[in-house]
C-alpha positions as CSV (number, residue, x, y, z in Angstrom):
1,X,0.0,0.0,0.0
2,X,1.4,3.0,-0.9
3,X,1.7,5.7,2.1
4,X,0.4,9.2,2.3
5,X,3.5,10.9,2.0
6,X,2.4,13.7,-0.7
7,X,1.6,17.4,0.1
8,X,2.0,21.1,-0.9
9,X,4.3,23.9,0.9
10,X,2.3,27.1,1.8
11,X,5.0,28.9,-0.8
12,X,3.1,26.6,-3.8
13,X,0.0,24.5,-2.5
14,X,0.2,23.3,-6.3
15,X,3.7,21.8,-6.3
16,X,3.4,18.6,-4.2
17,X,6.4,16.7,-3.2
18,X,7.1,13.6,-1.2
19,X,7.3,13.9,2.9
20,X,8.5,11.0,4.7
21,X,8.3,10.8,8.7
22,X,10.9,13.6,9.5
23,X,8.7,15.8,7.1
24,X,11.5,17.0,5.1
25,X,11.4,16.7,1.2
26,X,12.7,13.5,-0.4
27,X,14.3,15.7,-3.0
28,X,15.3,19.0,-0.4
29,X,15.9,18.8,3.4
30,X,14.7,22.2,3.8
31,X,11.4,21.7,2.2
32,X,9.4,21.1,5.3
33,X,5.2,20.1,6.1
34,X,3.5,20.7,8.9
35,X,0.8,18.7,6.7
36,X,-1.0,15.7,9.0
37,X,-3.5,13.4,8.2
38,X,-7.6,14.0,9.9
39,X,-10.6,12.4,10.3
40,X,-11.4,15.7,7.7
41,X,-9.3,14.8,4.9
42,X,-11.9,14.0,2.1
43,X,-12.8,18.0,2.7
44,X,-9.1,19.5,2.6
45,X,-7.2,20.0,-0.3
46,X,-4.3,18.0,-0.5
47,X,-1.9,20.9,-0.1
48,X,-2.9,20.8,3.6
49,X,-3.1,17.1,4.7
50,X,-1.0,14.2,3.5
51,X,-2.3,11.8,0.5
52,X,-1.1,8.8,-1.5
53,X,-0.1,10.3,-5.3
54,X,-2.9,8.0,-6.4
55,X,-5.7,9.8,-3.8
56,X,-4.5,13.5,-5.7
57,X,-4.3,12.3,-9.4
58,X,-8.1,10.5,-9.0
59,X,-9.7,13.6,-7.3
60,X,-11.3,16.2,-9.5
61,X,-8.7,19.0,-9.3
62,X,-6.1,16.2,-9.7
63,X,-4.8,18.0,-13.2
64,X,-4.3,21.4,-11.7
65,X,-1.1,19.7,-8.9
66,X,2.2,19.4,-9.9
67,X,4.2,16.7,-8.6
68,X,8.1,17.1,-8.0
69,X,10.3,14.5,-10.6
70,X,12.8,14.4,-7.6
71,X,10.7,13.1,-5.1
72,X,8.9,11.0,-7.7
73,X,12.2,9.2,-7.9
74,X,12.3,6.0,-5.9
75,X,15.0,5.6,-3.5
């Protein structure tokens, strides 16, 4: 299952990248979240609470999101 690791910056809510526990960004340390996951998720945008890439691309506004290609690496 893939974990909900994906969420925007309050610089660009529209470029998502990949947070893992420590909540830095996979591709930049100093890319940080404060990003959680609620029992009020299905009404947040998924710039403000953490989602699987698959949760974002099948929602409605899924187009308008940019995800980063570093963080989209796997490693």
């Amino acid at each position: 299952m893939e974990a909900k690791a994906w969420a925007g910056t309050t610089v660009d809510m529209y470029d998502l990248h990949r947070f893992p526990a420590d909540r830095q960004a996979v591709c930049n340390p100093d890319i940080r979240t404060y990003s959680t996951t609620t029992a009020h998720d299905a009404t947040r945008e998924p710039y403000m609470t953490l989602r699987t890439r698959a949760q974002i691309e099948a929602g409605g506004f899924g187009h308008l999101y940019r995800f980063c290609s570093s963080c989209s690496k796997e490693g």
